[in-house]
N, C-alpha and C positions, 0 to 999 in steps of 0.2 A: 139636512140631518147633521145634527153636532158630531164633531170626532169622536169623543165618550161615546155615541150610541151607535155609530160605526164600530168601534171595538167589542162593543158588546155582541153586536151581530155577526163580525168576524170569528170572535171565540164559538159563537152558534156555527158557523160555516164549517171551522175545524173540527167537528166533531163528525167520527163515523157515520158513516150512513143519511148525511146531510141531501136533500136532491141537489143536483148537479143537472146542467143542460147543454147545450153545444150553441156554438155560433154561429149566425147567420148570416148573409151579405152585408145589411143593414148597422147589425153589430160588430160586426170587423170595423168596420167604418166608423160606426163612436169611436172603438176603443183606438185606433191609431190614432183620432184627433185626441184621447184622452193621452196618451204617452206624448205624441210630440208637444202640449202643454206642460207636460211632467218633466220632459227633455229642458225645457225652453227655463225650466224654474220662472214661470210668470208668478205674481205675487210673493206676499212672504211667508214667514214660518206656518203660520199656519193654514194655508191656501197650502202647500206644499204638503203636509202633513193630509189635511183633507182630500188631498187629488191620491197622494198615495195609500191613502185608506183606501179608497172608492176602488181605485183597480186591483188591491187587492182581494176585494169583496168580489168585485167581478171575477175574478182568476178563482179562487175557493167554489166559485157558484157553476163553473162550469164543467163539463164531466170529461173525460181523459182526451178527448179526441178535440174540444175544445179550449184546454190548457195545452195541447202542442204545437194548435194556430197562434197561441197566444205569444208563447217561446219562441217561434217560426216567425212571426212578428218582430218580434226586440230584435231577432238575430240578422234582419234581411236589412229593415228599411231604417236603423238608428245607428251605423255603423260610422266610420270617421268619414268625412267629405272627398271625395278622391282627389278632386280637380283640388282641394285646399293643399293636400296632404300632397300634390304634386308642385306646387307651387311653394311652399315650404320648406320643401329636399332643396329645389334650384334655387332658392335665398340658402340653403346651408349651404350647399356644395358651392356656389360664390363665397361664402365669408370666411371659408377654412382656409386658417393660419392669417387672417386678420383680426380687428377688434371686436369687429361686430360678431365673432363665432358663434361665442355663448349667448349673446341674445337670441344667433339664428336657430341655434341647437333649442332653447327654452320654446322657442315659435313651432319648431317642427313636432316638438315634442307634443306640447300643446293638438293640434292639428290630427294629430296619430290620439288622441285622445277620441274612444268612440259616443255618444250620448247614451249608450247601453248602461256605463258608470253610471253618470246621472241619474239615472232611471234607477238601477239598481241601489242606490247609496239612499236613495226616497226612501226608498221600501224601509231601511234600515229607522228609519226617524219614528217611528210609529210604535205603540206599545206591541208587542209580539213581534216583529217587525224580523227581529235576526232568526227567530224560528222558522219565521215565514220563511223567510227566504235560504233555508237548510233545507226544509222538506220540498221549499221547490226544484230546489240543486237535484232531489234526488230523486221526483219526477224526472227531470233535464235530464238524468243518466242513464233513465228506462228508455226514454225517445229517444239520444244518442246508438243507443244498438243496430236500431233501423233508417237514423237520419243524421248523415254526419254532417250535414248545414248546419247542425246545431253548436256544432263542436267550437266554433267560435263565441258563443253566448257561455258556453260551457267554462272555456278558458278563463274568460274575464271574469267569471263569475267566485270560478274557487280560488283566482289572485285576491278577489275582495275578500270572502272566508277566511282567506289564509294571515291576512292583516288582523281580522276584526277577532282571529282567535288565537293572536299568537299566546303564548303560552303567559308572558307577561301580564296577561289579562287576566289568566283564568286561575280559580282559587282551589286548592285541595283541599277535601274534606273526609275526614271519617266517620262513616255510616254506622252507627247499631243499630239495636234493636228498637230504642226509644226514636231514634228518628221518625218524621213523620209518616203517617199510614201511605199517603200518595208516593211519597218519593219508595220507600221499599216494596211496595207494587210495581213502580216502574225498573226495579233490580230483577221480580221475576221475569218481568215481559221483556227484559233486554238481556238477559244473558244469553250468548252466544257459544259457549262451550261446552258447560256442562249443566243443563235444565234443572231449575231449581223445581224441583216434582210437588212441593206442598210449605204453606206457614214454616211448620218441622223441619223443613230442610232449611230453608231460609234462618230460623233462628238459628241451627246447628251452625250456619256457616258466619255467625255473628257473637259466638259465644267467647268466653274470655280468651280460647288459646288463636282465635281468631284477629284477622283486622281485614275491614274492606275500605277503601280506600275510593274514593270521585276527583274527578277533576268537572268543575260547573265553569259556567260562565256567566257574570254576574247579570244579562241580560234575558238567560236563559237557566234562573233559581232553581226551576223544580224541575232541568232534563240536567240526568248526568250525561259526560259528554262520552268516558271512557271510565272504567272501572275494574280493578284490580282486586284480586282473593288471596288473602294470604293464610299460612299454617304456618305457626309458630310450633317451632317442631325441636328433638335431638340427633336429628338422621334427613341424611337427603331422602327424602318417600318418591318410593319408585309404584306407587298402588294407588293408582285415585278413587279406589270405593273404601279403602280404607280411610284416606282423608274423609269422605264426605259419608261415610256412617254414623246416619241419625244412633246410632246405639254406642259406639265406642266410647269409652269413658274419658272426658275434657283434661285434656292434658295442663300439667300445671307451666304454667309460660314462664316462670321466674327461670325455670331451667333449661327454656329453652336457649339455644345458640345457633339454630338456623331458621330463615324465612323461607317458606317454599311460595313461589306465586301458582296460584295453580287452574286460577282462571284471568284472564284480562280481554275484553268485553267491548268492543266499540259499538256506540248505541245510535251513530244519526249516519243513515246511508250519506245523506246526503252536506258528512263532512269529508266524503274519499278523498286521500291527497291529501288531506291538511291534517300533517303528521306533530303529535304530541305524546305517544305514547312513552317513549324514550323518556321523557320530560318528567311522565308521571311517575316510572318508576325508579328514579333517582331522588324524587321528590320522595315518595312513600322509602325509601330506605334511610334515606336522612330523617325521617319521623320515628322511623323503627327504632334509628340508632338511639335515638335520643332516647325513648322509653325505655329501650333492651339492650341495656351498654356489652351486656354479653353476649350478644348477637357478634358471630363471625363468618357464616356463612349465609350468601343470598344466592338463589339459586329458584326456574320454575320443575314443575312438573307439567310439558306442558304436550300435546297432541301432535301427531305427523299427517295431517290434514292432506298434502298432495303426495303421500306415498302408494295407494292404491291406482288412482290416476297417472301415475308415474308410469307402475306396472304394467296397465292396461296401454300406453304406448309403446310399451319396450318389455313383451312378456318374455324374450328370452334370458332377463338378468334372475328372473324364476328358479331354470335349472342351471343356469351359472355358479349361486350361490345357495344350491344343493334342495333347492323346495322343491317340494315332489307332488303338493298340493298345486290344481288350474286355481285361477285366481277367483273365479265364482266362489268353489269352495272355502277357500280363507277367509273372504269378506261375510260368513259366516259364524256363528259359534261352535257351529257343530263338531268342528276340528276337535275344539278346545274340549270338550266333555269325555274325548279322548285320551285316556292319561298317556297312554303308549305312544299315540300321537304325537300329542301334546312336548312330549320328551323330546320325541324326536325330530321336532320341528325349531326347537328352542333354538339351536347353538346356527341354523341355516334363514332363518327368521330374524335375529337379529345380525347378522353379517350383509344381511338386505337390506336393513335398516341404515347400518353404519355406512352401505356402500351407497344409497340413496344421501343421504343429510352429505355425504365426503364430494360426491360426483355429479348430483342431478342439476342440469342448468335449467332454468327459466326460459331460454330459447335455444335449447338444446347443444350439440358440441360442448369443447372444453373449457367454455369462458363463458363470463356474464354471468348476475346475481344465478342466486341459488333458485331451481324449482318451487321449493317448500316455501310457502309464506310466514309462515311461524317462523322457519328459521333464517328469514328473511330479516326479517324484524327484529330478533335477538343479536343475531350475530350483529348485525346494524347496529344495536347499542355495545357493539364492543363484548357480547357474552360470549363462551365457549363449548360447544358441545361438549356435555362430562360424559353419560351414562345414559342409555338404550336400557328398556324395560320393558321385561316380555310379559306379556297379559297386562300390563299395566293399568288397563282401559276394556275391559270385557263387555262393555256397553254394544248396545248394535251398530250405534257410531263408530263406535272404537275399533271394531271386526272391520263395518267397511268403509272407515278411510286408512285404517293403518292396519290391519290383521291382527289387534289388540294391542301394539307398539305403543310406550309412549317414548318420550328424553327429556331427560335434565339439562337444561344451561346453565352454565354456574358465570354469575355475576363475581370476578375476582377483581375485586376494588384498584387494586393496583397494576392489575392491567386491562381495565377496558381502552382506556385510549390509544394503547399498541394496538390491542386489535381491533380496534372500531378502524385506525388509522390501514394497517396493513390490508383490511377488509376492502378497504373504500379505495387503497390505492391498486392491489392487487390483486383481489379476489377472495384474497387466503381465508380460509376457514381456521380459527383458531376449535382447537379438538382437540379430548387429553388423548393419552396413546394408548389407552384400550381400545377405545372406539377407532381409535385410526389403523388399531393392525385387526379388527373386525373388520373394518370397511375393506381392504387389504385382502382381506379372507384368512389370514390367520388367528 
């Protein structure tokens, strides 16, 4: 079978609902003599290209319990030579602080090199090739849950990802409404914050006072890789149903002067760890700048995703910081239809919030990154906790990951890199000093 009609059959493979089968005795035993010829690079370009079609025809054809003997495979029996990779130390460790060092350093290095690479960099050579091998990353991260032998295929695997997508690679684009039908299909099925409920909301979130924003990769045209939502606004917007109301009348953008991000979206499980968001929204404010020289404020509106889960490990910061609601009921709306409530849950609800984003760690005690992964990732780029917004978010989401909570980060251009730096060197949360005498409790 030609390559071309292997391609053709592969795109048949990827498609939902394809049958899939499992592996037998017989066929473990092809497929290892098919890898270690794949390993071995026997023939040329295109022997090579045809072996890495064919296995991954095999690998799409198989059903989930058959793609993790496959995994299980790469990760056991193609791993670097022991006996080489023992013999190459004792040629370095003889040569150090003589001439021969750097050759023995290049040999050992060599030797520590597993055929997994090989294997994997095949896959790469083939038309879909780098998709392939993203959606198989992210099978590899469902089977790593229950099988940490994997976790070395795993490794090498998102070192290669991490190469093939550094950011240098990949291009920014801005999305409207004339883009094509397929690519704005794949903005509904890929947002991850706030559900794009119909066409109508999609166009609302495309219309002039709007920008959405992709980062592609030029191997991978028609998947965005991450994507950002922006509100061209005159106010930091502390309300996300107010942004995303199909009826609110299209604000005129000449006047505005702040960006709110108010969604940013990562679309391929299986790019975790290969980090480029940072990337894209410094890209997309240098695009802003350009078109909206009156643009002075960038800032998200953006969700507190592990503030419920917070709670539910540590319910006594509840009545600490004066909420008189259990946490079943908050992660409701029912509160909220309470005005009297409602009131008097305001001013102890955000002091929880403030004291969550100021104190919560990611492995608990009084160091190490932040709980919150949103504000993981903000702060990370150097942003600053500004503003806690109560009902912000009245969505059912919005109840139960943060009891309608949202926050602003405000991107202040001339200082992210103090606080990206002080972040990175010492933890500090950079915070203006409302939120920080909420957190405080005053």
């Amino acid at each position: 079978m030609a390559v071309n009609d292997l391609v053709n059959k592969l795109r048949s493979l990827m498609k939902p609902g394809a049958a899939r089968s499992s592996l037998n005795a017989r066929s473990l035993d092809r497929l290892r003599v098919q890898l270690q010829e794949c390993a071995a690079g026997q023939g040329g370009e295109v022997s090579a290209r045809t072996r890495a079609a064919r296995l991954t025809e095999t690998y799409l054809g198989l059903n989930d319990e058959g793609r993790q003997q496959f995994l299980k495979l790469i990760a056991h029996d193609f791993g670097p030579d022991p006996a080489r990779v023992a013999e190459a130390h004792a040629a370095y460790q003889k040569a150090v602080g003589t001439d021969e060092q750097w050759k023995a350093e290049a040999a050992l290095r060599s030797a520590m090199r597993s055929s997994r690479i090989r294997i994997l960099t095949q896959f790469n050579a083939i038309p879909q090739g780098v998709k392939f091998l993203v959606d198989l990353r992210a099978d590899l991260l469902r089977y790593l849950e229950n099988d940490r032998e994997l976790a070395v295929l795993d490794r090498e695997l998102e070192s290669r990802l991490s190469a093939w997508f550094d950011v240098g690679f990949l291009e920014l684009q801005r999305l409207t409404w004339s883009s094509p039908a397929s690519l704005l299909e794949k903005l509904i099925e890929y947002e991850a914050v706030h559900e794009i409920r119909s066409w109508t909301d999609l166009k609302n979130r495309l219309d002039s006072d709007r920008r959405l924003y992709a980062f592609f990769h030029p191997r991978m045209p028609a998947e965005p890789l991450i994507f950002v939502e922006v509100a061209l606004t005159d106010d930091l917007a502390g309300d996300v149903q107010a942004l995303l109301d199909e009826n609110a009348p299209v604000f005129n953008h000449r006047k505005a002067n702040t960006a709110i991000f108010y969604s940013i979206s990562n679309t391929q499980v299986g790019l975790r760890g290969v980090s480029f968001g940072s990337f894209l929204l410094k890209r997309v404010i240098d695009d802003l700048k350009r078109d909206f020289p009156k643009l002075e404020n960038f800032a998200t509106l953006s969700p507190i995703p592990g503030l419920s889960a917070w709670v539910k490990k540590n319910p006594q910061v509840l009545a600490e910081c004066g909420v008189n609601l259990p946490l079943d009921q908050l992660s409701t709306a029912t509160w909220a239809d309470d005005k009297a409530q409602a009131r008097a849950l305001r001013e102890p609800l955000l002091r929880l919030g403030a004291r969550y984003l100021a104190t919560a760690k990611q492995r608990g005690g009084d160091s190490g990154p932040p709980f919150d992964p949103v504000s993981r990732f903000h702060l990370g780029n150097g942003a600053r906790v500004e503003r806690l917004n109560y009902l912000g978010d009245i969505s059912a989401k919005g109840f139960r990951q943060a009891f309608g909570l949202m926050v602003n980060y405000r991107y202040e251009l001339d200082e992210l890199e103090a606080n990206l730096e002080a972040f990175a060197a010492e933890g500090k949360i950079a915070m203006s000093a409302p939120v920080r005498r909420q957190a405080r409790g005053k």
